[in-house]
Every structure is written in structure tokens, then in C-alpha cells.
DSSP file (Angstrom, degrees, kcal/mol; ACC not computed):
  #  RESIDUE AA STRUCTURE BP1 BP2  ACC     N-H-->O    O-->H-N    N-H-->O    O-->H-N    TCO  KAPPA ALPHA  PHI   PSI    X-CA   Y-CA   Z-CA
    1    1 A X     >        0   0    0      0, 0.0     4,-2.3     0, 0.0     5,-0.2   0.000 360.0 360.0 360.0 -44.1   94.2   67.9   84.5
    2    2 A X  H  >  +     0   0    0      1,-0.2     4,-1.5     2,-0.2     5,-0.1   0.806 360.0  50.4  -4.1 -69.2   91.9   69.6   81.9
    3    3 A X  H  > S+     0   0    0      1,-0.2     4,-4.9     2,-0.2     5,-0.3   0.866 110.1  46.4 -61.0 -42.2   91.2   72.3   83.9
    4    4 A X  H  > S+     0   0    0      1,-0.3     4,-1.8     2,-0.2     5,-0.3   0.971 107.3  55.1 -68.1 -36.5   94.3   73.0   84.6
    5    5 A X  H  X S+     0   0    0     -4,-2.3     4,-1.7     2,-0.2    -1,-0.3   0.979 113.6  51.4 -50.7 -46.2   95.7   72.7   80.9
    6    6 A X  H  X S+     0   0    0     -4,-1.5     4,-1.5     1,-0.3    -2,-0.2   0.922 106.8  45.5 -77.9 -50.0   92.9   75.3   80.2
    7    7 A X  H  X S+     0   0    0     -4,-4.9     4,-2.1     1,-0.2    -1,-0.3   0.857 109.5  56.0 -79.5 -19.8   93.6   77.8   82.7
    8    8 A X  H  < S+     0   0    0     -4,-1.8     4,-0.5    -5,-0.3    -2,-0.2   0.725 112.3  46.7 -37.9 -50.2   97.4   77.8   82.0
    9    9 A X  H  X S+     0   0    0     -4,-1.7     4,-0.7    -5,-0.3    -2,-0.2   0.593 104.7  54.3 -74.7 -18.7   96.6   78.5   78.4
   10   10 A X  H >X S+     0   0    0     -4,-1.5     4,-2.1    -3,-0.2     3,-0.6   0.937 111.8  46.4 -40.4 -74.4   94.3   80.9   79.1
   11   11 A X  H 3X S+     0   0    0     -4,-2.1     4,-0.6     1,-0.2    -2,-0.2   0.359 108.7  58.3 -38.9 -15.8   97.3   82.8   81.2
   12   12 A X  H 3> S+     0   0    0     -4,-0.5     4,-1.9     2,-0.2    -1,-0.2   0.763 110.7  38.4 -85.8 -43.7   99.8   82.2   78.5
   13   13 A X  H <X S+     0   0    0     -4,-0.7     4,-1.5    -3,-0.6    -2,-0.2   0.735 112.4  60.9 -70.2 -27.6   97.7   84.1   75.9
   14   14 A X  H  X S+     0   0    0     -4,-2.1     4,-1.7     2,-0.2     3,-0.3   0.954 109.9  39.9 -49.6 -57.6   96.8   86.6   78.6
   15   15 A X  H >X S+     0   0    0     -4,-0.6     4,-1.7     1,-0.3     3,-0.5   0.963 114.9  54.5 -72.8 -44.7  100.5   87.6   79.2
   16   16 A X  H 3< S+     0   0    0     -4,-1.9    -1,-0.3     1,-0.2    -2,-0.2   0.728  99.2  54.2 -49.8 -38.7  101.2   87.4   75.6
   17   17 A X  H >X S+     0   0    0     -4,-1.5     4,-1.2    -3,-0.3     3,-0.8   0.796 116.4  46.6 -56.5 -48.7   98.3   89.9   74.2
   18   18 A X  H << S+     0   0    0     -4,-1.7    -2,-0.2    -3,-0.5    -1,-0.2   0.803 106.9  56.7 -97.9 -10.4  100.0   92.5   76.9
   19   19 A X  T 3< S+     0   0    0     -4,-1.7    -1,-0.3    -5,-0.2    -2,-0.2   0.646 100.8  57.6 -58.6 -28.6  103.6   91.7   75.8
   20   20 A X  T <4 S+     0   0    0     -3,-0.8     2,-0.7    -4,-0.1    -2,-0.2   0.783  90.9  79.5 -86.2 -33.4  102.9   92.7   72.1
   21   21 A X  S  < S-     0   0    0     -4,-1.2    -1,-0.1     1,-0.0    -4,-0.0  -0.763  87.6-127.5 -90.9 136.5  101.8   96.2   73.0
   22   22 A X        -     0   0    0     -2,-0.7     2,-0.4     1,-0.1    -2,-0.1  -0.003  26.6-120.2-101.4 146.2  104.8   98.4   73.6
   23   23 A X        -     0   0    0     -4,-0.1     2,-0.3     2,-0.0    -1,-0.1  -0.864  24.3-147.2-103.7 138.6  104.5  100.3   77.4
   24   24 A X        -     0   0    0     -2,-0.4     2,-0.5     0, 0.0     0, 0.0  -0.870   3.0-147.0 -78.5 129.3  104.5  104.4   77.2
   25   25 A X        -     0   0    0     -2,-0.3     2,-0.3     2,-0.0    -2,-0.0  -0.857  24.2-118.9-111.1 167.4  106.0  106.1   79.9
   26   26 A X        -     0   0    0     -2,-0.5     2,-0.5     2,-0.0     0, 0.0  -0.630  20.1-146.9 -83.6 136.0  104.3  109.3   80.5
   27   27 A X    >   -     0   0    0     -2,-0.3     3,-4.8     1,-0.0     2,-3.8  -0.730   9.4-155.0-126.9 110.8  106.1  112.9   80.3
   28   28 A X  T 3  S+     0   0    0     -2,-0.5    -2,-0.0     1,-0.2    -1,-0.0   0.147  94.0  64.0 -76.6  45.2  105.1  115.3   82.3
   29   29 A X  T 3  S+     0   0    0     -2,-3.8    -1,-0.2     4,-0.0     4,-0.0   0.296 101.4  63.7 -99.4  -8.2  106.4  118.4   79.6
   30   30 A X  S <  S+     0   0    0     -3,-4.8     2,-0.2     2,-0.0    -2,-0.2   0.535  86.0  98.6 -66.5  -6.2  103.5  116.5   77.3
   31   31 A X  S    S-     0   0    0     -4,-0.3     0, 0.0     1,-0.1     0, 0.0  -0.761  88.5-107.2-108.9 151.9  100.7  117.7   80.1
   32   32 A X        -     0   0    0     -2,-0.2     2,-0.6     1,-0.1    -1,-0.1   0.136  31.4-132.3 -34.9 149.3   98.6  120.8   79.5
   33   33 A X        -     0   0    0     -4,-0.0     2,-0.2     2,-0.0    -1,-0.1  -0.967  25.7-140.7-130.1 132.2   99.9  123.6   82.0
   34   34 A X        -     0   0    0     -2,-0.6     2,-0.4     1,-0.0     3,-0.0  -0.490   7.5-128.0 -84.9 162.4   96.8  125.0   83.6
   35   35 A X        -     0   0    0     -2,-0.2     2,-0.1    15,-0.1    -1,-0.0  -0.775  25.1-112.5-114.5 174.2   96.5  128.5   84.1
   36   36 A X        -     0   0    0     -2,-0.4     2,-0.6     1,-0.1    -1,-0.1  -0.322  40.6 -99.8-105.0 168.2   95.6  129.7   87.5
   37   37 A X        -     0   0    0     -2,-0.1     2,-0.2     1,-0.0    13,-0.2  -0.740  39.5-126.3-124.4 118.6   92.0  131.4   87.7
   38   38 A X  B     -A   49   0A   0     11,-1.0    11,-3.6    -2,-0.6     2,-0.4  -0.470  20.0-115.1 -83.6 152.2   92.0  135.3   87.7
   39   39 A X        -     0   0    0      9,-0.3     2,-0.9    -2,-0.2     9,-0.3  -0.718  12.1-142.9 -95.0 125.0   90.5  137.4   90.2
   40   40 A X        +     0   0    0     -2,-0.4     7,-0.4     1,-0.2     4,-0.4  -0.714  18.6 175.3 -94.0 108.2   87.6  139.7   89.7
   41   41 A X  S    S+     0   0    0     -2,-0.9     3,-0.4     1,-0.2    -1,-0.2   0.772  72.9  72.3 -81.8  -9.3   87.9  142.8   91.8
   42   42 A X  S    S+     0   0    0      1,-0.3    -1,-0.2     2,-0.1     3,-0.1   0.749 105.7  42.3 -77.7 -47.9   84.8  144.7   90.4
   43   43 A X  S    S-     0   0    0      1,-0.2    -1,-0.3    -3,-0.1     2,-0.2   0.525 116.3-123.0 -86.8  -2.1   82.6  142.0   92.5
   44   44 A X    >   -     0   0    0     -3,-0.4     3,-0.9    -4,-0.4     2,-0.4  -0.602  50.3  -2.4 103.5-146.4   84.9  142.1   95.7
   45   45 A X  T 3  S+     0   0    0     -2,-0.2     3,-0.1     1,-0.2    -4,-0.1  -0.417 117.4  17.3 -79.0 131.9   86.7  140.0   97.7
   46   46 A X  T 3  S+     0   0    0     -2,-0.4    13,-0.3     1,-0.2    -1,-0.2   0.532  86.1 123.1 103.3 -23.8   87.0  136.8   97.4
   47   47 A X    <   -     0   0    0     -3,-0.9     2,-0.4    -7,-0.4    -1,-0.2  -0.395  32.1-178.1 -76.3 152.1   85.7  136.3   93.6
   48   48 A X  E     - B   0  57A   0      9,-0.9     9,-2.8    -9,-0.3     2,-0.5  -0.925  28.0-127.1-169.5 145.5   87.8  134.5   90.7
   49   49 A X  E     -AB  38  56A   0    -11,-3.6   -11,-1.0    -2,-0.4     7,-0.1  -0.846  21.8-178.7 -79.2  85.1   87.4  133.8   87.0
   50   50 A X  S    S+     0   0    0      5,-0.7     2,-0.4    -2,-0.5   -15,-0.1   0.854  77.3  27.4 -66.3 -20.2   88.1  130.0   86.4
   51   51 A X  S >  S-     0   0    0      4,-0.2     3,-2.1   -13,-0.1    -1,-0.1  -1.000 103.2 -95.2-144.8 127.9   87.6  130.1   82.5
   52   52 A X  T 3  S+     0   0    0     -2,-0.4     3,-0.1     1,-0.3    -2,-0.0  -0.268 108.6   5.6 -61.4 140.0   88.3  133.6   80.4
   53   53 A X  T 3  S+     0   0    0      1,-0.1    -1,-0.3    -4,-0.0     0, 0.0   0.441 110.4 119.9  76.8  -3.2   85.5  135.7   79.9
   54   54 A X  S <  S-     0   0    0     -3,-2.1     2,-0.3     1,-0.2    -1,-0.1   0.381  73.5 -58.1 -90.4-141.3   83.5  133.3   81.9
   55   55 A X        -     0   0    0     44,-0.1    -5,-0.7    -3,-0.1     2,-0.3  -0.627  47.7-123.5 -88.6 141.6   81.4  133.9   85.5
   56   56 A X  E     -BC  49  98A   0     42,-3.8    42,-1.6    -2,-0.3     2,-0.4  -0.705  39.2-165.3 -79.8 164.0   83.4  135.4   88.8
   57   57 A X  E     -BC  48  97A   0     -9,-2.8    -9,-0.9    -2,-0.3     2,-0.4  -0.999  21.1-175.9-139.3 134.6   82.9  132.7   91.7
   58   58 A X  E     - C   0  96A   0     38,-1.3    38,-1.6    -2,-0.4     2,-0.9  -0.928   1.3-174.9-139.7 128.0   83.3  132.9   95.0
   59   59 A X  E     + C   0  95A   0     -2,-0.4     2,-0.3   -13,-0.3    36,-0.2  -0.859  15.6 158.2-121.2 140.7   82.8  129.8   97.2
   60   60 A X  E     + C   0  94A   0     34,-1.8    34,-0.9    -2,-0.9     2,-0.3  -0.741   3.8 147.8-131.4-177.2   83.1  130.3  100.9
   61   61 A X  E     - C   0  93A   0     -2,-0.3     2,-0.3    32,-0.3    32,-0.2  -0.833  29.0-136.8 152.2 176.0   81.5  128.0  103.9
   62   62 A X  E     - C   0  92A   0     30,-1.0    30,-1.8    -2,-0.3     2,-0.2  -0.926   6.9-138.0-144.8 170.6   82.6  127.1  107.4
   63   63 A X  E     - C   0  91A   0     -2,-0.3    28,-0.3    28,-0.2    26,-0.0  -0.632   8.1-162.6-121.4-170.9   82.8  123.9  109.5
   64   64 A X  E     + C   0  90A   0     26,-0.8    26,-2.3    -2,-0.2     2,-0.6  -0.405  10.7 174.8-163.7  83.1   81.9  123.3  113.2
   65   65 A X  E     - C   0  89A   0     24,-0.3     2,-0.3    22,-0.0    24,-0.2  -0.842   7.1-169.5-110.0 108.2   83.1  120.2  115.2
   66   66 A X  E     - C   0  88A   0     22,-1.6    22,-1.3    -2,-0.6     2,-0.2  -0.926   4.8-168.4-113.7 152.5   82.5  119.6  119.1
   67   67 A X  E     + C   0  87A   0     -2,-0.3    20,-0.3    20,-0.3     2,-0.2  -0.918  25.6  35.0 176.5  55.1   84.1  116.9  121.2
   68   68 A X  E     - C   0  86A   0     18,-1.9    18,-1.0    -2,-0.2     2,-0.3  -0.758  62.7 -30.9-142.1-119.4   83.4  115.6  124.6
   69   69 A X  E     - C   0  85A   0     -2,-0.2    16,-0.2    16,-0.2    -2,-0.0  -0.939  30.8-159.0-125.8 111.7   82.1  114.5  127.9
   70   70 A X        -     0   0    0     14,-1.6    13,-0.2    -2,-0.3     2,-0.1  -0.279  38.5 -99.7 -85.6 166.2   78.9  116.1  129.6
   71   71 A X    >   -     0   0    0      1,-0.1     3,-0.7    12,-0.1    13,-0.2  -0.409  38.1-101.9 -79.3-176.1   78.7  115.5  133.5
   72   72 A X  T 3  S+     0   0    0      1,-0.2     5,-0.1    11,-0.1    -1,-0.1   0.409 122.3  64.0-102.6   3.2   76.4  112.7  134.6
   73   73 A X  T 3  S+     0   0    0      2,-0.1     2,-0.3     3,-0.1    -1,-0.2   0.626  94.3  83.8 -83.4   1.6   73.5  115.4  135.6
   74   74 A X  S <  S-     0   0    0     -3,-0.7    -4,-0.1     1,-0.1     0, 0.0  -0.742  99.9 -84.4 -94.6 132.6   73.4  116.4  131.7
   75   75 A X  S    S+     0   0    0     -2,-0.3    -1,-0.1     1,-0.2     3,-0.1   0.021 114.2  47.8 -13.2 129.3   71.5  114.7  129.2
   76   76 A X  S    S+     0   0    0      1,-0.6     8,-1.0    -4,-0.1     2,-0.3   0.845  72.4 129.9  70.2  41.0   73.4  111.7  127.8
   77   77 A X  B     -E   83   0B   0      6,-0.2    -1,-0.6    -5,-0.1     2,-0.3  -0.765  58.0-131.9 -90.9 152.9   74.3  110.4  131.2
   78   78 A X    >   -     0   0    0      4,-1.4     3,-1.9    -2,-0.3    -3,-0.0  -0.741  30.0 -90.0-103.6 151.9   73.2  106.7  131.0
   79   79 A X  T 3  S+     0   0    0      1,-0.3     2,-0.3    -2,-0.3    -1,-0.1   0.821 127.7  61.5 -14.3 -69.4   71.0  105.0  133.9
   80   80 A X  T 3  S-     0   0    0      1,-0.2     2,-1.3    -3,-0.0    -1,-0.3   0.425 117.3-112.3 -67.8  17.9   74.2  103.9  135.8
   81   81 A X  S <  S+     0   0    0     -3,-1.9    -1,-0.2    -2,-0.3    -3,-0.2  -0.182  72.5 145.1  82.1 -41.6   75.4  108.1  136.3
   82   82 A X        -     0   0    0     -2,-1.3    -4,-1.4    -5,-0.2     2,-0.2  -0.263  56.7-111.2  -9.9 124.7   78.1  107.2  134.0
   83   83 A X  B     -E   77   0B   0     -6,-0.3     2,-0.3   -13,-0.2    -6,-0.2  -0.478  27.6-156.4  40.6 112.5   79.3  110.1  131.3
   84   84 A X        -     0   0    0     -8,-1.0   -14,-1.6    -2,-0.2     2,-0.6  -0.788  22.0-109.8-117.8 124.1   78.5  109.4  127.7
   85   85 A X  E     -C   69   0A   0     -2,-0.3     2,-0.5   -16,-0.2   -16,-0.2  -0.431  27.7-154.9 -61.8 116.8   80.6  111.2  124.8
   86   86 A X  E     +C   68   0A   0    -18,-1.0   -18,-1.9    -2,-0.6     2,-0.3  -0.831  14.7 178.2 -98.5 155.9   79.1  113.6  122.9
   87   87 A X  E     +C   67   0A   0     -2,-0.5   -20,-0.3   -20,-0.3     2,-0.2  -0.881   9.1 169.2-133.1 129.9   80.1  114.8  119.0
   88   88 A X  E     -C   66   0A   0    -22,-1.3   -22,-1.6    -2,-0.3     2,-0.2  -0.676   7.1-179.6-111.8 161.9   78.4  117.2  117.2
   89   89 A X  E     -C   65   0A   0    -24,-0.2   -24,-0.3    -2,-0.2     2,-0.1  -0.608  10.0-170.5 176.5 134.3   79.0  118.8  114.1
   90   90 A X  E     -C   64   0A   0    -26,-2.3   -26,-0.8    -2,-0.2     2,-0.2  -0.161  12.8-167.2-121.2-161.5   77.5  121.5  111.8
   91   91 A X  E     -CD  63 114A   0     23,-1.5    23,-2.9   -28,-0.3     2,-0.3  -0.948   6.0-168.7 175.7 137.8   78.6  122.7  108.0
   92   92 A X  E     -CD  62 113A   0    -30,-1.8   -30,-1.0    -2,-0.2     2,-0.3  -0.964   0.8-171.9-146.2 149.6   78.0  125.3  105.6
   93   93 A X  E     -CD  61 112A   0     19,-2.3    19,-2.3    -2,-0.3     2,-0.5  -0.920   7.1-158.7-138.5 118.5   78.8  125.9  102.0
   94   94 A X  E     -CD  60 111A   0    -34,-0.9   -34,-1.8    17,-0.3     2,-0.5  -0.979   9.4-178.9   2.7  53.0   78.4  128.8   99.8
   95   95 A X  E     +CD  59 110A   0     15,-1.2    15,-1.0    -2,-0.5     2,-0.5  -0.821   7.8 168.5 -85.8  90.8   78.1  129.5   95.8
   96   96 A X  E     +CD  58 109A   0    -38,-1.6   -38,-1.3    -2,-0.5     2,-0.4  -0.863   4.8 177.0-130.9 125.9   77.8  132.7   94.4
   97   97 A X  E     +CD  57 108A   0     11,-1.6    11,-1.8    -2,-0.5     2,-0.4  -0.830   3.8 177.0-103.1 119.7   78.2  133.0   90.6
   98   98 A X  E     +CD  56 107A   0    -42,-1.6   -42,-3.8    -2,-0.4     2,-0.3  -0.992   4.0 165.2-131.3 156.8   77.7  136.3   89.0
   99   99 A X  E     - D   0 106A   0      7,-3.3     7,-2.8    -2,-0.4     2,-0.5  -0.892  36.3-112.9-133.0 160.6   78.2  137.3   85.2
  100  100 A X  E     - D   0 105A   0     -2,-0.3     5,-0.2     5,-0.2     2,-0.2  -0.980  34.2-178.1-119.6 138.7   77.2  140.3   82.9
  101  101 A X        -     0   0    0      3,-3.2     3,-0.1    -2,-0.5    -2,-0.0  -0.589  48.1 -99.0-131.4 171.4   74.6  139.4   80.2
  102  102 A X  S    S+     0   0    0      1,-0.3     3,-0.1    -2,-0.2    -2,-0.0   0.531 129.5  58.6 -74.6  -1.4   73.3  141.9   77.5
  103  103 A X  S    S-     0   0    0      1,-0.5     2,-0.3     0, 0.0    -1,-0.3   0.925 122.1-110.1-116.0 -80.3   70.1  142.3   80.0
  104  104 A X        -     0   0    0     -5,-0.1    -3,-3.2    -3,-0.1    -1,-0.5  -0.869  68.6  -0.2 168.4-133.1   72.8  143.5   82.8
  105  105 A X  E     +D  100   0A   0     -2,-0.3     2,-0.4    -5,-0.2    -5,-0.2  -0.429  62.4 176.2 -60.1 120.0   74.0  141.7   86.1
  106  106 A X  E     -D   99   0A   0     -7,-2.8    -7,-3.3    -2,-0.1     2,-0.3  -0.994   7.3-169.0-121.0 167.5   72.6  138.3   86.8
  107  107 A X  E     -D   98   0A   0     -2,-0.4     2,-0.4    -9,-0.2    -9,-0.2  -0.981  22.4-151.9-152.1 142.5   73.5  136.1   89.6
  108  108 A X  E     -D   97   0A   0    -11,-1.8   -11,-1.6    -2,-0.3     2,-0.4  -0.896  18.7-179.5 -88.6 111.2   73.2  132.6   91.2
  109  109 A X  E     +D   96   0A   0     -2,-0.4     2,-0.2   -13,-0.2   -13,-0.2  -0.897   3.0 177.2-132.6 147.6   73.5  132.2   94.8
  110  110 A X  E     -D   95   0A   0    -15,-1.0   -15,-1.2    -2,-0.4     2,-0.5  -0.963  10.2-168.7-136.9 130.3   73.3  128.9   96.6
  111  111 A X  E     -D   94   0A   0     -2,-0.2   -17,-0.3   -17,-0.2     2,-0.2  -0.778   2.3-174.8-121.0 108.3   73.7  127.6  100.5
  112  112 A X  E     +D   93   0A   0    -19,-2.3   -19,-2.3    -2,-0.5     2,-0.3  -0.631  24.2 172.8-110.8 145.6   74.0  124.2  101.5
  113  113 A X  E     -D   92   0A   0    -21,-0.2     2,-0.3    -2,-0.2   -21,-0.2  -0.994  32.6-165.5-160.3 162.4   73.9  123.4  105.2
  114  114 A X  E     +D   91   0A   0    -23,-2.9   -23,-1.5    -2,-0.3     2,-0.2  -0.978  10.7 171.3-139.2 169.2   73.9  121.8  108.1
  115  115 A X              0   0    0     -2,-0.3   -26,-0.1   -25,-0.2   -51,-0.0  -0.834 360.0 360.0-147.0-167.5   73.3  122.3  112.1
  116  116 A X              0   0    0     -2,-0.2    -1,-0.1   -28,-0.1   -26,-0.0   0.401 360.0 360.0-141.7 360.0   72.9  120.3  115.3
């Protein structure tokens, strides 16, 4: 009975502690209004300014997803002739940041990838 006394009093002081602070509801004309990220045509297509005055960015990449069934004379037939599924899939991602610095252009380029 102890126990039980204990955790019962525990849960009573629990509820109580969140009963004393007063609930806020959120209002969403209070939220920041972001502004949408301007485009830099001077590096070409595809570039945009997320932060004024800041670097243009342009992130591009592609995906590649295949699906099926080979016949049973193709690799990834099993012993019995049966047809085994294949899925593959490849990936690419893109980063290229450029700014002008008192030196002149510099730029960042990155490519992250995959293949099968």
C-alpha cells in the first residue's frame, strides 16, 4: 500500500506543477514572415540568394530507380530457374555556391553521388 500511496502522490503533485502554469496558444500573425530567396541572374539559371547580400546557390541533382524481374537465363536466377527481383538505384546531388570577394569571383562546388 506504500507504494501505491507514493506513486499517487507523486501524480498529484505532477498534475498540479502543470496546472499552475497558464497554457499559451500560439498566433500565427506573431510568426516571423520569411521572405522568399531572390534570384541571381548574373550567374545563370538556376541560382538564388537565400540571405541579402549573401552567396547565389544553386543546388541541382537527379535520382535513378529500376524495378523488376530478369529472365531465369540472367544473373540473379536462383538454382531452381526461378526469376529473382532486381532493384537498383543511383543518386546525385549538386552544390555550387559562388560570391564576389574584394580578390574577385570565388566559388565552391560540391558533388555527392551514387551509382549501381
Amino acid at each position: 500500500m506504500r507504494t501505491t500511496s507514493m506513486i499517487l502522490a507523486a501524480a498529484g503533485l505532477f498534475a498540479a506543477a502543470f496546472t499552475i502554469l497558464p497554457a499559451h496558444a500560439l498566433d500565427i500573425r506573431d510568426l516571423p514572415i520569411a521572405k522568399a530567396p531572390e534570384t541571381c541572374p548574373h550567374e545563370g539559371p538556376g541560382f538564388l540568394r537565400f540571405t541579402p547580400g549573401g552567396p547565389c546557390t544553386r543546388i541541382s541533382g537527379r535520382v535513378r530507380a529500376e524495378a523488376g524481374t530478369p529472365v531465369p537465363a540472367r544473373p540473379g536466377a536462383g538454382l531452381d530457374g526461378a526469376a529473382r527481383g532486381v532493384v537498383s538505384g543511383s543518386g546525385r546531388v549538386a552544390i555550387d555556391t559562388r560570391t564576389e570577394t574584394g580578390y574577385g569571383p570565388a566559388r565552391a562546388y560540391i558533388r555527392l553521388g551514387t551509382s549501381h
